[in-house]
C-alpha positions in Angstrom: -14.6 -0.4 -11.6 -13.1 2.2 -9.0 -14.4 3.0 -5.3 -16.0 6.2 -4.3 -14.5 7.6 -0.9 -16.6 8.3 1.8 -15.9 9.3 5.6 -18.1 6.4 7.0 -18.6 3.0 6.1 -22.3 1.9 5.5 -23.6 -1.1 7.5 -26.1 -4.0 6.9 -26.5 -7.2 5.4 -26.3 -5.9 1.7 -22.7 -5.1 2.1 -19.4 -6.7 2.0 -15.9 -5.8 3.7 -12.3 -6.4 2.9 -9.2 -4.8 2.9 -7.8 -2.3 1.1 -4.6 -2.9 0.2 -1.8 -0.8 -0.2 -0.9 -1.2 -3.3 -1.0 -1.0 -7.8 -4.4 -2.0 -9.4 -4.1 -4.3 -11.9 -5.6 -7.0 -14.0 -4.3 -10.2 -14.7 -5.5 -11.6 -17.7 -4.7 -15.4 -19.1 -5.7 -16.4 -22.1 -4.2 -19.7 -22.3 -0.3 -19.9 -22.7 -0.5 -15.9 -23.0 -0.7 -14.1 -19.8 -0.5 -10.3 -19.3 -0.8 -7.8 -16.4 -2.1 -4.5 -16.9 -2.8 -1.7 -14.8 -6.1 0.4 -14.4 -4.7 2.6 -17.2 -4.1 -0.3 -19.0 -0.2 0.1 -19.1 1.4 -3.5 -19.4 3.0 -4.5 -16.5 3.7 -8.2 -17.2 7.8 -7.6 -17.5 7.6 -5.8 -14.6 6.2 -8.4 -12.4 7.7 -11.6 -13.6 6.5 -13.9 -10.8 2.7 -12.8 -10.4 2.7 -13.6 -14.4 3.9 -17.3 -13.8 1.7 -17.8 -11.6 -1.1 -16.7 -13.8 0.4 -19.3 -16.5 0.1 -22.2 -14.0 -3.8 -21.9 -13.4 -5.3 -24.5 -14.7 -8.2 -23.1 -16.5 -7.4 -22.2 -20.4 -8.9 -18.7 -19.8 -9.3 -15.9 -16.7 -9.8 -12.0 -16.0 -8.9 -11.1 -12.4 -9.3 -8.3 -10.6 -7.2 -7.4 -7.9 -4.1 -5.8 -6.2 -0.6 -6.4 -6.8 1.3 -5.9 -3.5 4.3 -5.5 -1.4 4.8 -7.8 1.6 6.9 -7.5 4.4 8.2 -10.5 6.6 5.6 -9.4 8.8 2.9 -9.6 6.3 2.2 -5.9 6.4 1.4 -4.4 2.4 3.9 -1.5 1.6 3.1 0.7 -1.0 7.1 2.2 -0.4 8.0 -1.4 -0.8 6.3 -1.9 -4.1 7.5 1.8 -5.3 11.3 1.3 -5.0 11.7 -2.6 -4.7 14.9 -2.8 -5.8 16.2 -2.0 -2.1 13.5 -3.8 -0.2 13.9 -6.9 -1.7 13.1 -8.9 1.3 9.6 -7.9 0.3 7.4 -10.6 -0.9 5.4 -9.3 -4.5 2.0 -10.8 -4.7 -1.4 -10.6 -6.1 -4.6 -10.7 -4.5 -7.6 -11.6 -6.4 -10.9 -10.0 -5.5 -13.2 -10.4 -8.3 -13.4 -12.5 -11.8 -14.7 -10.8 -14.8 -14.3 -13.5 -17.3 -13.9 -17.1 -17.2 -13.5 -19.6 -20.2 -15.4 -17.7 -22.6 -18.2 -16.8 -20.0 -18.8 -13.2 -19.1 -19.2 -12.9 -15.7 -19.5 -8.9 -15.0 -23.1 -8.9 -15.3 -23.6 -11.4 -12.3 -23.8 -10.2 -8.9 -20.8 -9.3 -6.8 -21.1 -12.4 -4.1 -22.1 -14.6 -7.3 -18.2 -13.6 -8.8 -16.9 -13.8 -5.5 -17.7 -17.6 -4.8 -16.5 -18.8 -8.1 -13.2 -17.7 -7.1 -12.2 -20.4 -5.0 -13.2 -22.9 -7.7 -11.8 -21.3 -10.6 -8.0 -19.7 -9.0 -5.3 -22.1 -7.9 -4.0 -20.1 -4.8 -0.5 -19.9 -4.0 2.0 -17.6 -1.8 2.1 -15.2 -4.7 -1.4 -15.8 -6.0 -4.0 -15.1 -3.6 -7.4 -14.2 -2.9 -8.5 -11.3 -1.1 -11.0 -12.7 1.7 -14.5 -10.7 3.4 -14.2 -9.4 6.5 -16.5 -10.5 9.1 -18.3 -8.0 11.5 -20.2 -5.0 11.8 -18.8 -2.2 9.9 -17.8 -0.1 12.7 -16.2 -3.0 14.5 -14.0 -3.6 11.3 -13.0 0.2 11.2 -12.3 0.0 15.0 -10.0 -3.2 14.6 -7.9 -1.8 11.4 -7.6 1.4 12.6 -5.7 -0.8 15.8 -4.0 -2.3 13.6 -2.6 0.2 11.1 -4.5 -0.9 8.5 -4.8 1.4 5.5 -8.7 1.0 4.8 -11.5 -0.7 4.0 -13.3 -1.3 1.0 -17.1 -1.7 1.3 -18.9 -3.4 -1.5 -22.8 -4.1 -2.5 -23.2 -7.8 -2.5 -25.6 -7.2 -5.7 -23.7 -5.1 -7.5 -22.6 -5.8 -11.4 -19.2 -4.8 -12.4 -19.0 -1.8 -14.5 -15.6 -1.4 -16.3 -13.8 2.2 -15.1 -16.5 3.7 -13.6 -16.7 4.7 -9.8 -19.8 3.4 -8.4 -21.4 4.1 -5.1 -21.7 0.7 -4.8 -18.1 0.3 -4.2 -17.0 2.7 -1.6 -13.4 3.2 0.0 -12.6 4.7 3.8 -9.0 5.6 4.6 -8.3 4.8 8.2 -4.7 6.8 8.1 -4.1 9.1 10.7 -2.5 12.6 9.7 -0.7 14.9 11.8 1.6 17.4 11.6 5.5 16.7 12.1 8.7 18.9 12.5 11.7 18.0 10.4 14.7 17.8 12.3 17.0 16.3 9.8 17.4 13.6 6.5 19.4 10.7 5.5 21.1 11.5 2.5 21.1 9.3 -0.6 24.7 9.3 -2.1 26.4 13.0 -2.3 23.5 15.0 -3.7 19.8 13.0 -2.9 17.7 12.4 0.2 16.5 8.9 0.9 14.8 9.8 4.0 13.1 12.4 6.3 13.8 12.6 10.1 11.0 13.8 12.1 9.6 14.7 15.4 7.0 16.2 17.5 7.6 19.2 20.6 7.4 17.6 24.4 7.2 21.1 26.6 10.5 22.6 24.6 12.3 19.4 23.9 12.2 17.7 19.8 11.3 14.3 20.4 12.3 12.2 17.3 8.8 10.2 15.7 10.8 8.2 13.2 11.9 8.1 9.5 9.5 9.1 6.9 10.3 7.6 2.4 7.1 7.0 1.5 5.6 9.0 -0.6 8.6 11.0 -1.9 9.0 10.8 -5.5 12.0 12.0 -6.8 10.5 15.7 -7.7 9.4 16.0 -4.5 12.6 14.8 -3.0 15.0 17.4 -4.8 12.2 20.5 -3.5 12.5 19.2 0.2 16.6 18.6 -0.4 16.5 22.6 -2.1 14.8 23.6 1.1 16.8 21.4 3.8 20.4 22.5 2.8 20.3 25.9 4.0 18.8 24.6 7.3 21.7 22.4 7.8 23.2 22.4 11.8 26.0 20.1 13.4 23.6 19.1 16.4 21.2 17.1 16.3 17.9 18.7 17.8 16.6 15.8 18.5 16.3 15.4 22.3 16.2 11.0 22.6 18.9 10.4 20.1 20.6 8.4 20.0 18.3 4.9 20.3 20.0 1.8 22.0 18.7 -0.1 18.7 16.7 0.0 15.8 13.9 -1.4 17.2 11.7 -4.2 15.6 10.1 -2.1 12.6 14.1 -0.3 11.9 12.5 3.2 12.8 14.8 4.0 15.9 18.5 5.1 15.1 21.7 4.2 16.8 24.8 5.7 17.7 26.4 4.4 15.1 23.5 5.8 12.6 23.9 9.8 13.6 27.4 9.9 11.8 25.3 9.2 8.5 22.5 11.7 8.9 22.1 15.3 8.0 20.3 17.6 11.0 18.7 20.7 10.2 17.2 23.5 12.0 13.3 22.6 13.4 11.5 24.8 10.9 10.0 23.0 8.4 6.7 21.2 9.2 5.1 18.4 7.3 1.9 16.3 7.4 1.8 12.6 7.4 
């Protein structure tokens, strides 16, 4: 069962909030000593994700269907999808699972029962632990969620009928989805290369009056097709200067987007002339 997007959140008693994390849809399935994770196209992601599939083998109940989110977290709890994508060099990330419905539960179908009927046997049914969890309601009026993710930096929010019945693969409008990500429009000034020939980063910035001011490093989101196109289009634009006007930073700063001294020797800077949205 998928989410519809919408631009605005409905409101009322009938509904339900909770995040919407940043991350792979998946199923976990246990069917006693047998435990499999498979993804909404029903690809089996159980070697990939070792740790979400022990945890699935230590629940005490002989047989489960959960759905939920498996996600990237950082040490300061925040989901990244970029994380998740490449986590083989952000391996201080913390791979977890949050649970936000049960389909199926010792040989008793549960997708035909209301939504707040499935979501109240979770406690009961899931042993919780750091990599097993369960993905709580949000409390509030629906525009004073929005307003307090968007503050946040939240992704979205997932709105939800509290009567509705699951129905396997479909979108419903009783699941809706709003994206609370700002867009705007960014000048690249310059990458971070990746070994001799890749790009493992984009450097970019906005226009003060006539001065670049740098924004920050942009990875996510660039798969490797769409790294070698920007690479194709970057190396002819290559300058010695960086046209960055408050470069260098004194440090990285707490979320690592600043960049040092030290740093510049390692990046590539190009003429301002390529613009991207983000």
């Amino acid at each position: 069962m998928a989410a519809l997007a919408v631009k605005k959140l409905p409101d009322g008693d009938d509904w339900l909030y909770e995040l919407k994390w940043d991350g792979y849809r998946a199923l976990l399935i246990k069917d006693g000593e047998d435990v499999q994770i498979r993804s909404r196209n029903d690809k089996d992601l159980t070697a990939m994700y070792p740790g979400i599939a022990a945890a699935g083998r230590r629940q005490k109940i002989k047989q489960i269907v959960l759905d939920g989110e498996l996600v990237a977290l950082g040490e300061d709890g925040r989901p990244s999808f970029q994380a998740l994508q490449h986590r083989s060099s952000h391996q201080k990330h913390q791979i977890v699972f949050y649970a936000f419905d049960v389909l199926y539960a010792d040989g008793q179908d549960l997708t035909g029962e209301r939504l707040d009927v499935r979501r109240a046997r979770l406690p009961a049914l899931v042993s919780t632990d750091a990599v097993l969890r369960l993905s709580q309601d949000l409390p509030g009026s629906a525009a004073d969620i929005v307003k307090a993710l968007r503050a946040a930096g939240v992704e979205g929010v997932i709105a939800k009928r509290k009567d509705s019945t699951y129905q396997p693969g479909e979108r419903s409008n009783e699941w809706l989805k709003l994206k609370l990500e700002r867009q705007q429009e960014f000048v690249i000034g310059g990458y971070r290369p990746d070994g001799a020939n890749g790009l493992d980063a984009l450097l970019v910035g906005y226009y003060e009056g006539k001065e670049l001011r740098f924004a920050g490093k942009v990875r996510a989101g660039l798969v490797l097709h769409v790294r070698r196109e920007l690479l194709g289009k970057l190396k002819p634009l290559q300058v010695q200067e960086c046209p960055f006007a408050n470069l260098p930073d004194t440090d990285v700063g707490r979320w690592g987007g600043g960049i040092t001294a030290d740093q510049m020797r390692q990046m590539h800077w190009t003429k301002p002339q390529l613009v991207v949205q983000i």
